[in-house]
C-alpha positions as CSV (number, residue, x, y, z in Angstrom):
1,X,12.0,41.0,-175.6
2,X,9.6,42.6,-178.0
3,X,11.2,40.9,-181.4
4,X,9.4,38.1,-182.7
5,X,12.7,36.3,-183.7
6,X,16.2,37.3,-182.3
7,X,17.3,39.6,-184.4
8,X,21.0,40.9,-183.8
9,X,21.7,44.8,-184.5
10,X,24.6,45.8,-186.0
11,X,26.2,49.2,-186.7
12,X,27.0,48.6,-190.6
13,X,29.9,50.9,-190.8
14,X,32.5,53.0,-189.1
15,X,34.7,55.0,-190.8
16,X,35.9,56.8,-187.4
17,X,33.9,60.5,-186.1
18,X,32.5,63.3,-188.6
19,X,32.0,66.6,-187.9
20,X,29.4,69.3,-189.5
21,X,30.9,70.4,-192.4
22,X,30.4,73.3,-194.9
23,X,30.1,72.2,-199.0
24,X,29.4,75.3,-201.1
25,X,28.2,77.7,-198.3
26,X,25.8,74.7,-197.0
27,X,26.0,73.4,-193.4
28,X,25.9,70.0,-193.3
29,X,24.8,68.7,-189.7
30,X,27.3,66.2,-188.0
31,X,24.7,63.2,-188.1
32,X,24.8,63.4,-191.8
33,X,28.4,63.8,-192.3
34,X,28.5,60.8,-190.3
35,X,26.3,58.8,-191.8
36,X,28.0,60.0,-195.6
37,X,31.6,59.2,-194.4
38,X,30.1,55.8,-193.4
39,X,28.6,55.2,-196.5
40,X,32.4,55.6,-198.6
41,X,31.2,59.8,-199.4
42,X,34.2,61.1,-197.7
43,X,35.0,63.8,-199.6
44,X,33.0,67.3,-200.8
45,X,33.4,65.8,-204.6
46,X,31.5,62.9,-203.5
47,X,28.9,64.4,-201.1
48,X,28.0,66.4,-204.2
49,X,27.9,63.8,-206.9
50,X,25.3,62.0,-204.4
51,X,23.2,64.6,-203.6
52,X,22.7,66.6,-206.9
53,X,24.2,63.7,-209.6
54,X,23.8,65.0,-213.1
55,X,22.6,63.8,-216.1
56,X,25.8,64.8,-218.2
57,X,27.8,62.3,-215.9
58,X,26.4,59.6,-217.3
59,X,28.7,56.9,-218.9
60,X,29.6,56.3,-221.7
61,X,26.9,53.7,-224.0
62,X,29.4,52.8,-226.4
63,X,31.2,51.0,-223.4
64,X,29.1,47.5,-223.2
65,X,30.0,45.4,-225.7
66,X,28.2,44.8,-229.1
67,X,27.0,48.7,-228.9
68,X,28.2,50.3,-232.0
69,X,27.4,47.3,-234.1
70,X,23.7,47.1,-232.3
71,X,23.4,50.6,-233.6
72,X,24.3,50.4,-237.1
73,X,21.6,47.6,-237.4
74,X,19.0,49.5,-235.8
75,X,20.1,53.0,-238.3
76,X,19.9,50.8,-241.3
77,X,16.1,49.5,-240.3
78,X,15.2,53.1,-239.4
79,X,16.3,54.1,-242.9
80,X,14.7,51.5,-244.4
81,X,11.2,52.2,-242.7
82,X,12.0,48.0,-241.5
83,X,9.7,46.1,-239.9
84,X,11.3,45.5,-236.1
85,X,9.8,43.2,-233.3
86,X,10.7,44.3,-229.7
87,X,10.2,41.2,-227.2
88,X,10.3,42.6,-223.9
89,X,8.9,40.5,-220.7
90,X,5.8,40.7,-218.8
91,X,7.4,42.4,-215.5
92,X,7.2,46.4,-214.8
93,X,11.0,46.3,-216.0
94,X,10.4,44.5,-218.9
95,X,7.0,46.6,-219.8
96,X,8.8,49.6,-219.8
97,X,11.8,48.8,-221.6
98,X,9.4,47.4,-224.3
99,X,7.3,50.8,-224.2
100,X,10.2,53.4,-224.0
101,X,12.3,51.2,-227.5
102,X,9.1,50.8,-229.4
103,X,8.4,54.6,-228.8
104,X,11.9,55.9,-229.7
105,X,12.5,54.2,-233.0
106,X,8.9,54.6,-233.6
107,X,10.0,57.9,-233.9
108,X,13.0,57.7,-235.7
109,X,11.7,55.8,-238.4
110,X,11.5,52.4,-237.4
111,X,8.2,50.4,-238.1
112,X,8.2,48.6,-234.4
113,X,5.9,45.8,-233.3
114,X,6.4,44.4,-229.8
115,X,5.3,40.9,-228.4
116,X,5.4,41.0,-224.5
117,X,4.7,36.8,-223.2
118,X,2.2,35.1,-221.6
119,X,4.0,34.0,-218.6
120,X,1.8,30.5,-218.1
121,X,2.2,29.8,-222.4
122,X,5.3,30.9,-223.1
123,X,7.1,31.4,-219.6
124,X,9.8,34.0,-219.1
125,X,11.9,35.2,-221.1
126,X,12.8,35.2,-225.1
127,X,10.6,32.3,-227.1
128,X,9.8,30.7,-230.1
129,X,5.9,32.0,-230.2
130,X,7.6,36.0,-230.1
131,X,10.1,34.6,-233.1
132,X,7.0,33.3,-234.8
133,X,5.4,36.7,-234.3
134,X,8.2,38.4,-235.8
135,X,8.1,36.3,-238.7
136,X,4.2,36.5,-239.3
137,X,4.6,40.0,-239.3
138,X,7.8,40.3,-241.8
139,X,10.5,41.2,-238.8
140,X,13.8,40.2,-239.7
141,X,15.5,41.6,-236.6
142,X,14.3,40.7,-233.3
143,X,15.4,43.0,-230.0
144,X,14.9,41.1,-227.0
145,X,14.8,43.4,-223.9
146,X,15.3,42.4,-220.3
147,X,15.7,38.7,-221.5
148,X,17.8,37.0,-224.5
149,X,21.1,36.6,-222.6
150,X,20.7,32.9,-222.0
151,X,18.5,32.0,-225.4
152,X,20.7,30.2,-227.1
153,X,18.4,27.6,-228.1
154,X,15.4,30.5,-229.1
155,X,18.3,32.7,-231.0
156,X,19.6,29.4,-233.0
157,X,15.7,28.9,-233.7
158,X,15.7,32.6,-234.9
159,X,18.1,32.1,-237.4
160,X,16.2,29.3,-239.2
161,X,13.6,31.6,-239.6
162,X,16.2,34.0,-240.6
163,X,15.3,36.9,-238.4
164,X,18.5,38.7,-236.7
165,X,18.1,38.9,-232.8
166,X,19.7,41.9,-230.8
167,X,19.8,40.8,-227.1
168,X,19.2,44.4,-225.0
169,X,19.6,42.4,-221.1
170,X,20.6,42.5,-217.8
171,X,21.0,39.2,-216.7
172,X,24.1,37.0,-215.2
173,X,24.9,35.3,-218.8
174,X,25.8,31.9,-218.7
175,X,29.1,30.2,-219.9
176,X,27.8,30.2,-223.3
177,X,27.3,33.9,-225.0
178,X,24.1,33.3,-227.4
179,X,24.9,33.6,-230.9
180,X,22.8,36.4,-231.5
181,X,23.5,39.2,-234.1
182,X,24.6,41.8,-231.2
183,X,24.5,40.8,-227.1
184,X,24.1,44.0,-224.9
185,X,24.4,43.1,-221.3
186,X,26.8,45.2,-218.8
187,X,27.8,41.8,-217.2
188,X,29.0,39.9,-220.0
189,X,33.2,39.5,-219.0
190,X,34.3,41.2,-221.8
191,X,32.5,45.0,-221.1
192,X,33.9,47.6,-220.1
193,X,30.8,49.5,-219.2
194,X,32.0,50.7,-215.5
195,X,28.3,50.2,-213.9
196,X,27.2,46.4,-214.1
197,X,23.9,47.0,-212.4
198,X,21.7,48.8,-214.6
199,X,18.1,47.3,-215.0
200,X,16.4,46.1,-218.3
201,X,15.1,49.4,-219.0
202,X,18.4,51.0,-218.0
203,X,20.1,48.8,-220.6
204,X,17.3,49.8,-223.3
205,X,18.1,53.5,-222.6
206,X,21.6,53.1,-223.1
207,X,20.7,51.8,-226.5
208,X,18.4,54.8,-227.0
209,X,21.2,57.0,-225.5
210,X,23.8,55.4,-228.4
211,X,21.5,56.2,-231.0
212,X,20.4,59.0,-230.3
213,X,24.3,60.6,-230.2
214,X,25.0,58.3,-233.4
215,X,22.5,60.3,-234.9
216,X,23.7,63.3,-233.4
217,X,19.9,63.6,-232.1
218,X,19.8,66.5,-229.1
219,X,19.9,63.8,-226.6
220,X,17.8,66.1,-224.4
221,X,14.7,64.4,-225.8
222,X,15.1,60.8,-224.2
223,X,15.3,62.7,-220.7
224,X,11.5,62.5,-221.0
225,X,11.5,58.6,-220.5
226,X,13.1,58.9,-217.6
227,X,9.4,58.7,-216.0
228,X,9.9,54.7,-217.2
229,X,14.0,54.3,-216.6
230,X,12.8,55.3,-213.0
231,X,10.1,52.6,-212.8
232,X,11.5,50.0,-214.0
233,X,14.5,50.0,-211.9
234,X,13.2,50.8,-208.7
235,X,10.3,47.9,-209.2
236,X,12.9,45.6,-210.4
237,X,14.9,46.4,-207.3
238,X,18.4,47.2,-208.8
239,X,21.0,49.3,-206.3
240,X,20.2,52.7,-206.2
241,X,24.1,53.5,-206.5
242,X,25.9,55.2,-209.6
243,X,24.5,55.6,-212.8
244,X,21.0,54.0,-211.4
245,X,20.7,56.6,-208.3
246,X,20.6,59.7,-211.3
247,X,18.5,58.0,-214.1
248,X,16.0,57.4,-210.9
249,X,16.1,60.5,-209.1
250,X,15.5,62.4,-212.6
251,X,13.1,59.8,-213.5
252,X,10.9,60.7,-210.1
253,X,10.9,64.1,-211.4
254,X,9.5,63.1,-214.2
255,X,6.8,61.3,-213.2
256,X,5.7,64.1,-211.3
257,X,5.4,66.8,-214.0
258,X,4.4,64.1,-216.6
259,X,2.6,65.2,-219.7
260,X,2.2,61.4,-220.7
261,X,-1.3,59.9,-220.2
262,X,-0.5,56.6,-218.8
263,X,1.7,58.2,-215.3
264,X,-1.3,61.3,-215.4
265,X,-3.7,58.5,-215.0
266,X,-1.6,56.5,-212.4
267,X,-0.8,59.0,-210.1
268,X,-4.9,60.3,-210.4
269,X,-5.7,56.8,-209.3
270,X,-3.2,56.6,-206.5
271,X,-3.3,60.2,-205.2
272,X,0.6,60.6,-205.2
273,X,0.0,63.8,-207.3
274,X,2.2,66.2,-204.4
275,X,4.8,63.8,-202.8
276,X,6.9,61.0,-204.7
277,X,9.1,58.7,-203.3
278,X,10.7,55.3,-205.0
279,X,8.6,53.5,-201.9
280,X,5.9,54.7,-204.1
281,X,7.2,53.5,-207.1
282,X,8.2,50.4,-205.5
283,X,4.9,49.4,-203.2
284,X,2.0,51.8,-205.2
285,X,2.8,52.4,-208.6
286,X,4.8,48.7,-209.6
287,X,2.3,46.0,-207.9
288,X,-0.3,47.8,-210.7
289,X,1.6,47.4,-213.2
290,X,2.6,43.9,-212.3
291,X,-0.2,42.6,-211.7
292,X,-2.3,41.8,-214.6
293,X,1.3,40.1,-215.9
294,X,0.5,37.8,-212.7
295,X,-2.9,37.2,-213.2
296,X,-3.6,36.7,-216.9
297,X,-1.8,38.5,-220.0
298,X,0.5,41.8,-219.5
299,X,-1.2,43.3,-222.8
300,X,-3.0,46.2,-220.6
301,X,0.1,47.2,-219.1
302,X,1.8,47.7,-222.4
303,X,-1.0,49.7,-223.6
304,X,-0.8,52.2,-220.8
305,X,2.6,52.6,-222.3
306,X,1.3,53.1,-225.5
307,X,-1.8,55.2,-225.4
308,X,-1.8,59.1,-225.7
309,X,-5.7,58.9,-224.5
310,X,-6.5,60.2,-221.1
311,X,-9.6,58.3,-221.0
312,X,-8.2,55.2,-222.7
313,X,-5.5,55.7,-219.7
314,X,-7.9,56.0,-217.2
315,X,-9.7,52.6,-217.9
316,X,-6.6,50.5,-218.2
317,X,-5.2,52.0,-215.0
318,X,-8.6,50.8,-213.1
319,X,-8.4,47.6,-214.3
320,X,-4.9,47.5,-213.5
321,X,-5.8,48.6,-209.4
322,X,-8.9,45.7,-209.5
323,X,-6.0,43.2,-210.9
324,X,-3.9,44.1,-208.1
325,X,-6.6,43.6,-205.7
326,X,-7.0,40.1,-206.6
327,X,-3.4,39.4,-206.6
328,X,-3.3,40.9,-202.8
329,X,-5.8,38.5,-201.9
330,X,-4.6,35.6,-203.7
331,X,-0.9,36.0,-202.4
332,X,-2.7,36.5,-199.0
333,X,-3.7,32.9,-199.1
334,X,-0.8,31.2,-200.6
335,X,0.9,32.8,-197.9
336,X,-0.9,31.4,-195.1
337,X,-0.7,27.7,-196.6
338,X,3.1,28.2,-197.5
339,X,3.6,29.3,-193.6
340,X,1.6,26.2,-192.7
341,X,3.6,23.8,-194.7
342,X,7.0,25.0,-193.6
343,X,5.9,24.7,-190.3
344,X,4.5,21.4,-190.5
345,X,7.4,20.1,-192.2
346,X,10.5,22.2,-190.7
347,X,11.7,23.2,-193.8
348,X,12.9,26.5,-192.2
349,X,15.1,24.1,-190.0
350,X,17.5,24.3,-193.2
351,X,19.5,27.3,-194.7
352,X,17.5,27.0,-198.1
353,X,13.1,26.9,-198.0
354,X,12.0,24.6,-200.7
355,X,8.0,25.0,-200.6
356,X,5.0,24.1,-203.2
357,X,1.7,22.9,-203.4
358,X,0.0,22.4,-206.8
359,X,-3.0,24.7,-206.1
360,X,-0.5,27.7,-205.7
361,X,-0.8,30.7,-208.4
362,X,2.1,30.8,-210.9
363,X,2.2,34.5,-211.5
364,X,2.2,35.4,-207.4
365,X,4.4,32.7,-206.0
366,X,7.5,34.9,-206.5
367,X,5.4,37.4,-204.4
368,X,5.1,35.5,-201.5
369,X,8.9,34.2,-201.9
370,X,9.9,37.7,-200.8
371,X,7.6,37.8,-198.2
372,X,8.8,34.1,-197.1
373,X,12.4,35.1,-197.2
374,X,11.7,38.1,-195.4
375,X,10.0,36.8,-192.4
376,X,12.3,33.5,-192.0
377,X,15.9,35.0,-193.2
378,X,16.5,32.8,-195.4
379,X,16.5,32.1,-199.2
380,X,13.1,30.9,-201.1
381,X,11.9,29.1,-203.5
382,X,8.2,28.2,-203.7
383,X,6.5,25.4,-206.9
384,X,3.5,25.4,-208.6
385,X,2.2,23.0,-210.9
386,X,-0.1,20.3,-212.0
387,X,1.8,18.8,-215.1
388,X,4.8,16.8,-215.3
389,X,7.4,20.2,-214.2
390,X,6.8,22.2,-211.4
391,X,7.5,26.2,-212.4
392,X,9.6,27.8,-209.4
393,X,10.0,31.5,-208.6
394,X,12.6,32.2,-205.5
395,X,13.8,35.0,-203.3
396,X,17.1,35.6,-202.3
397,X,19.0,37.2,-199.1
398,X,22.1,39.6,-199.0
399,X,25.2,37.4,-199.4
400,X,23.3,34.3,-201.2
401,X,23.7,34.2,-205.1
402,X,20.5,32.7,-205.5
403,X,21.2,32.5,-209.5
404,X,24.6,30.5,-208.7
405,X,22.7,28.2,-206.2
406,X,20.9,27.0,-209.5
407,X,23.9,27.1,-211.6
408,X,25.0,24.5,-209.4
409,X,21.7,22.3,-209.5
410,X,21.6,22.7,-213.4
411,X,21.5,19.4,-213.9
412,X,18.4,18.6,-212.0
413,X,16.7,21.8,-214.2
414,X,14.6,21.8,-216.7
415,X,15.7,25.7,-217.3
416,X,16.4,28.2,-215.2
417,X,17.3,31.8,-214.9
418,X,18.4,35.0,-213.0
419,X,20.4,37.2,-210.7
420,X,21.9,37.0,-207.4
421,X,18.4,38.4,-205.7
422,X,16.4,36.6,-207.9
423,X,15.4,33.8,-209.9
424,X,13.4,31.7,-212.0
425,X,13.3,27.6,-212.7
426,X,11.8,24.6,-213.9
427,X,11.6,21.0,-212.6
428,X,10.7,17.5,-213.3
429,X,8.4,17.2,-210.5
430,X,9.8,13.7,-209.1
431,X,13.1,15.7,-208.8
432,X,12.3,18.2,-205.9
433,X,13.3,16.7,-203.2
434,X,16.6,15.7,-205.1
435,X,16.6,19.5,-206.0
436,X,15.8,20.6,-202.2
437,X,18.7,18.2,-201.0
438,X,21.6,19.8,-203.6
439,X,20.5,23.3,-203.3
440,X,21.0,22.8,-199.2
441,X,24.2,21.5,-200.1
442,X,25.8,24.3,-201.8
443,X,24.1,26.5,-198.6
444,X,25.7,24.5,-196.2
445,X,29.0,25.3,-197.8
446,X,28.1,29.1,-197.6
447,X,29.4,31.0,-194.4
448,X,27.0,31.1,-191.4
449,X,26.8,34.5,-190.8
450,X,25.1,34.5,-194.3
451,X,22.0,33.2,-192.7
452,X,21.6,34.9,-189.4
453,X,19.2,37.3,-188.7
454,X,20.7,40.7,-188.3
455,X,19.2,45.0,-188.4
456,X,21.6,47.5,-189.6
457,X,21.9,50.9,-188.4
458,X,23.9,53.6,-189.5
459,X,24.6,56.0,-186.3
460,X,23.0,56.1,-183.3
461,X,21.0,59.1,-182.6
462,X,19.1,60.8,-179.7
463,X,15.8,62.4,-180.3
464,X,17.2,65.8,-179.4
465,X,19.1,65.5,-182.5
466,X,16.4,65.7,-184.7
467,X,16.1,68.9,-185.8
468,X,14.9,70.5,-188.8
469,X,18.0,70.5,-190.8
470,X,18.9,67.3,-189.9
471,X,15.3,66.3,-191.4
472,X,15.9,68.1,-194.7
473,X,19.4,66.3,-195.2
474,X,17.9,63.2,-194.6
475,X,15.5,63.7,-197.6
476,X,18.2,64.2,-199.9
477,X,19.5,60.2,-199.3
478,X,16.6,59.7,-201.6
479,X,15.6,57.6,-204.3
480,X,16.4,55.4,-201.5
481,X,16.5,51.4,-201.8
482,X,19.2,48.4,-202.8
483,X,22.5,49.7,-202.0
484,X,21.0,52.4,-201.0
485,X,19.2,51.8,-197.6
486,X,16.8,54.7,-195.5
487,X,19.2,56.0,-193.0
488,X,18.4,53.6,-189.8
489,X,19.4,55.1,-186.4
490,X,19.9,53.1,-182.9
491,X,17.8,54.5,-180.0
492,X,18.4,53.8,-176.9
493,X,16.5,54.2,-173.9
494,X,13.1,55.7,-174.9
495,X,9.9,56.2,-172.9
496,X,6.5,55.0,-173.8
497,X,4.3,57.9,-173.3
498,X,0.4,58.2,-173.6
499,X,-1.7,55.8,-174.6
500,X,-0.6,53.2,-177.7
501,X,-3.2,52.4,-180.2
502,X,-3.8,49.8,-183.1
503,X,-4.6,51.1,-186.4
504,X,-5.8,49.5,-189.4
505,X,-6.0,46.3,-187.2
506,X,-1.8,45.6,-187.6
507,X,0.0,48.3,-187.1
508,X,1.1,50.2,-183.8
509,X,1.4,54.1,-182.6
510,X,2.9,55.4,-179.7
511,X,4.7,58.0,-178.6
512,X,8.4,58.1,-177.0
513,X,10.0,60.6,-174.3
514,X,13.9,60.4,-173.9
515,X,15.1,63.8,-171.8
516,X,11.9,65.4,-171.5
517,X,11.4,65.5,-175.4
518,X,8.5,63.5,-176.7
519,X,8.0,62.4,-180.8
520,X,5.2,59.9,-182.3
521,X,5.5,56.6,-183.3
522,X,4.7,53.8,-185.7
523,X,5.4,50.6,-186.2
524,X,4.3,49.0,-189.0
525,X,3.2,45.3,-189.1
526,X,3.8,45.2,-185.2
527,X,0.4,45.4,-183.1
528,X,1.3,42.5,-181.0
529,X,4.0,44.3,-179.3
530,X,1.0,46.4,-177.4
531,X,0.5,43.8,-175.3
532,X,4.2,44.7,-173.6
533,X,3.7,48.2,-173.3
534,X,3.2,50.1,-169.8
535,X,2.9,53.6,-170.9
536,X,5.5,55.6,-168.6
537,X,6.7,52.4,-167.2
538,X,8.2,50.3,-169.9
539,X,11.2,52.0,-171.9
540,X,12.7,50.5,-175.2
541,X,15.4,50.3,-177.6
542,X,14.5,50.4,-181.2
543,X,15.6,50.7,-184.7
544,X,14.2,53.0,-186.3
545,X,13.8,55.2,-189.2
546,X,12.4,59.7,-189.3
547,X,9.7,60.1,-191.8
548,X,8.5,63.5,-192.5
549,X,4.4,63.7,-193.8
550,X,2.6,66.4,-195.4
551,X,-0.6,66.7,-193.7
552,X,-3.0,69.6,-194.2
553,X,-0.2,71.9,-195.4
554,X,1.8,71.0,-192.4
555,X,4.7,68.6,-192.2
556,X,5.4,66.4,-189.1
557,X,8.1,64.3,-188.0
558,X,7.7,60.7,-187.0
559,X,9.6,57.9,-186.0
560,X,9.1,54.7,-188.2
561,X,10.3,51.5,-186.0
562,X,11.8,49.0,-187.5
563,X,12.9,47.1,-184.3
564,X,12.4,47.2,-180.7
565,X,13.0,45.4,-177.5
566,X,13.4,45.6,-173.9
567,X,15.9,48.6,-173.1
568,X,18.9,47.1,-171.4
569,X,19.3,50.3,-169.2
C-alpha cells in the first residue's frame, strides 16, 4: 500500500447517471453534469445560480435580528458626527471586518476609532481594556465585530460605563443572548436570515448593506469591499455555499483589479498579480495577514487596511511576510514536539487529542491543531501556558461539533468559545486531565464512523476524459473550499511512466499512462512513496484532483494526487 494510514475512499454522492447537457447554447460535458447533479444542482436554474451567482440575489439584511434597530443607532451617530469604537479581533476575519466598518461610516459621517486585542493581554474576543478604550476616547456606542455574542459579562461592564454595545458576530451564541443594545448574529434562534453561515466580515457587510439601502446610498459602492468580504471568509474557512460562494467569487475579482494600496502591495509581494484562486487567499495572502496577530500585536495588519500609501503599504506588507516566516518556523517546531508527545503517550489511541507543553507559542498552537487533526483524523486541542490556566486553541473534524464538545465540559472552563470547526478555551491547569477524560466522554458517545479516516471523490474518471472542455468547466467550481470541495476523481489503474523525481525535498512528480495516454503528476507532501515505484512496472490507484498552470503563456494540465495505492487490477 502506498498510504501512510488506511484511508478508505468513498464516492460521496450518487444521484443516479448525467448526461451532457445544453444550458443557454453552452455544452456542458457529461463528467460535469455528473459531478453538478451530485452535488444537489440538478436543474438549469441551479447550474446557473452556481456558476454565474449575482450580486442582486443577495438576501435580504433586514432578515437577522436586531438589524433595523442596529441601523437607526448607527444613522443617529453618523448625524451627530459621534464618536464610535469598532472592536474587531485580531484574526484575518476579524481585521477586515474592523477595516471595511471603520471605512464605511468613516465615510458616512461617523467619527470611528477601532481597538483590535492583544491576543496574550486581553485574549479573544470583546473585553474590558476595548470598553476602557471607548470610554477614554468619549465612545458611547461600542460595535463589536466577529466577537460580542457570548460577552455577557464585558456588555454588563459596558453599561457601567454607559457606552451602548452593538454585537456585529458570527458565533454559536450561548443559552444566554447578551444584553447588548442590538445582537446581530445569523445563528441566534430567533433569525430569519435564510444563510446561517456568513463569516464576521460577511455579517459586517450585511450591516453596511442595511445602511447603505436605509440611506438609500447606491449600494454599488460597498461592492468595492468585496476584496475584504472575500478574505475574510475564505481565511476564516466558512462554506463556500450560497450567499458566501457570490460575496467570494466577486470579492476575488476584486482583489485582482484592486485600486486599494494594501491588496496592490500584497499581491506585489506574493506575485499572484495574473492568477487568483481562494487557495491563494487561503495559504498566501491569510497566513500574512495572521501572522503578526500570532506573534505580537495585529496593529500592522489593521493598518494595511487603513493606509491609502503605496509605500506605507509596501513596508507593512514586508513585515507582515518576515512575521510569517517566523511563525512557519515556530509552528514547525511545536509540531515536531506535539507529534512526539502523542506518540509517547498514545493520546491518538483516543477519539479526542488533548496535547500541551508549557514552552508552546500561544498565537500558533491553533496552527498546528489543524495540522494535528489533519494528519491523525481526529479532533484537537493543543495548551499553552506557564501561569495558573492553560490557553487552548483546537481543531475540529467533519461531523464533530468541537464548540458543543466544550459546551459540555463548561464546567471544568475557565471560558471558552467557538464554532463547530473551531474553538477557543481556558483552563485551571490541575484540570486537564479531568478536561481530557470528559471531552473523550462526550466523543465516545459520538458515532464511529465520525472518526474514521476516509477520501471522497466525486466521479470516477479516465484520463482520456480529460479534455479541454472538461478543464474549463472544472474552473468554474471555483472559489472552491468548505462545502465546496475541488472536484476529486477516482483513478483506477494507471501507469508509472519515466522516471519520478523529488522536488523541493517533499514532494513527488511522476507521470501516469492509462490506454496509451500519458499526463504529469504531483503529489504533494508524498516523497516517500518513490521508494515503491517501478517506472513501467508498478500501476496505481489514486485520488486525485486536474490543475491547470500558466506557464510562459502556455497552460498545462496536471494531475494533483491526493491518494494512492497499490492498483487492485
Amino acid at each position: 500500500m502506498y498510504s501512510k494510514f488506511m484511508t478508505e475512499w468513498l464516492k460521496k454522492y450518487d444521484a443516479g447517471e448525467a448526461q451532457e447537457t445544453e444550458i443557454r447554447g453552452k455544452v456542458i460535458p457529461k463528467p460535469i453534469m455528473q459531478i453538478l447533479k451530485n452535488r444537489g444542482f440538478d436543474s438549469a436554474e441551479k447550474i446557473e445560480d452556481f456558476f454565474a451567482p449575482t450580486l442582486d440575489k443577495l438576501h435580504d439584511p433586514f432578515l437577522i435580528p436586531d438589524m433595523e434597530k442596529a441601523v437607526g443607532r448607527l444613522v443617529r451617530a453618523a448625524r451627530n458626527n459621534e464618536p464610535v469604537l469598532i472592536h474587531g479581533d485580531y484574526d484575518t476575519d476579524g481585521i477586515t471586518a474592523t477595516a471595511l466598518l471603520f471605512n464605511r461610516l468613516k465615510g458616512l459621517g461617523v467619527n470611528p476609532h477601532y481597538f483590535i486585542p492583544n491576543r496574550f493581554e486581553e485574549g479573544y474576543g470583546l473585553s474590558r481594556n476595548g470598553i476602557d478604550h471607548a470610554a477614554r476616547n468619549g465612545c458611547r456606542l461600542v460595535v463589536a465585530v466577529d466577537c460580542g455574542v457570548t460577552a455577557e459579562d464585558e456588555i454588563t461592564y459596558a453599561r457601567t460605563k454607559g457606552i451602548e454595545v452593538i454585537v456585529c458576530d458570527h458565533h454559536l451564541p450561548q443559552e444566554k443572548i447578551p444584553a447588548a443594545y442590538a445582537v446581530l448574529d445569523p445563528k441566534l434562534p430567533a433569525s430569519r436570515y435564510p444563510f446561517p453561515e456568513l463569516a464576521g466580515v460577511g455579517v459586517a457587510f450585511k450591516l453596511v448593506q442595511a445602511l447603505y439601502l436605509s440611506l438609500n446610498r447606491p449600494v454599488e459602492e460597498i461592492w468595492e469591499d468585496l476584496d475584504l468580504v472575500a478574505l475574510g471568509s475564505v481565511v476564516d474557512v466558512v462554506p463556500l455555499v450560497d450567499e458566501n460562494r457570490c460575496l467570494v467569487k466577486y470579492g476575488i475579482k476584486k482583489i485582482k483589479t484592486s485600486q486599494k494600496a494594501s491588496f496592490q502591495a500584497l499581491l506585489e509581494e506574493t506575485k499572484l498579480q495574473k492568477d487568483l484562486f481562494s487557495y491563494h487567499l487561503g495559504f498566501i495572502l491569510g497566513p500574512r495577514i495572521n501572522a503578526c496577530g500570532r506573534l505580537r500585536e495585529a496593529r500592522d495588519a489593521m493598518e494595511l487596511f487603513l493606509t491609502e500609501d503605496n509605500k506605507t503599504a509596501v513596508e507593512i506588507v514586508r513585515r507582515l511576510t518576515a512575521d510569517n516566516q517566523s511563525r512557519q518556523e515556530i509552528e514547525e517546531r511545536i509540531r515536531e514536539q506535539a507529534r512526539e508527545l502523542i506518540e509517547r503517550d498514545k493520546l491518538h489511541k483516543r477519539r479526542v487529542i488533548v496535547a500541551g507543553h508549557e514552552s508552546w507559542h500561544e498565537g500558533v498552537i491553533g496552527i498546528v491543531a489543524s495540522r494535528i487533526s489533519e494528519e491523525y483524523h481526529r479532533p484537537a486541542i493543543l495548551l499553552t501556558g506557564k501561569d495558573k490556566t492553560a490557553k487552548g486553541s483546537g481543531r475540529s473534524i467533519a461531523g464533530f461539533d468541537i464548540a458543543d464538545a466544550l459546551n459540555a465540559c463548561r464546567n471544568l472552563l475557565v471560558k471558552f468559545g467557538g464554532h463547530k470547526m473551531a474553538a477557543g478555551l481556558e483552563i485551571d491547569r490541575g484540570k486537564i486531565s479531568e478536561f481530557r477524560d470528559k471531552i473523550n466522554e462526550y466523543a465516545d458517545r459520538q458515532a464511529v464512523e465520525i472518526f474514521q479516516k476516509k477520501k471522497y471523490y466525486d466521479i470516477k474518471l479516465d484520463l482520456k476524459d480529460i479534455n479541454d472542455e472538461v478543464v474549463r468547466f472544472l474552473n468554474f467550481f471555483e472559489p472552491t473550499g468548505t462545502g465546496n470541495p475541488v472536484p476529486v476523481f477516482l483513478g483506477e489503474n494507471f501507469e508509472i511512466v519515466g522516471t519520478p523525481r523529488v522536488v523541493a525535498g517533499k514532494h513527488l512528480k511522476f507521470s501516469v499512462r492509462q490506454d496509451g495516454l500519458a499526463m504529469p503528476a504531483i503529489a504533494f507532501h508524498q516523497a516517500e512513496q518513490i521508494l515503491k515505484m517501478a517506472p513501467g512496472k508498478a500501476r496505481l490507484d489514486c485520488l486525485y484532483s486536474v490543475n491547470e498552470d500558466s506557464y510562459a503563456g502556455k497552460k498545462k494540465v496536471e494531475l494533483k494526487i491526493k491518494d494512492m495505492e497499490e492498483a487492485k487490477h
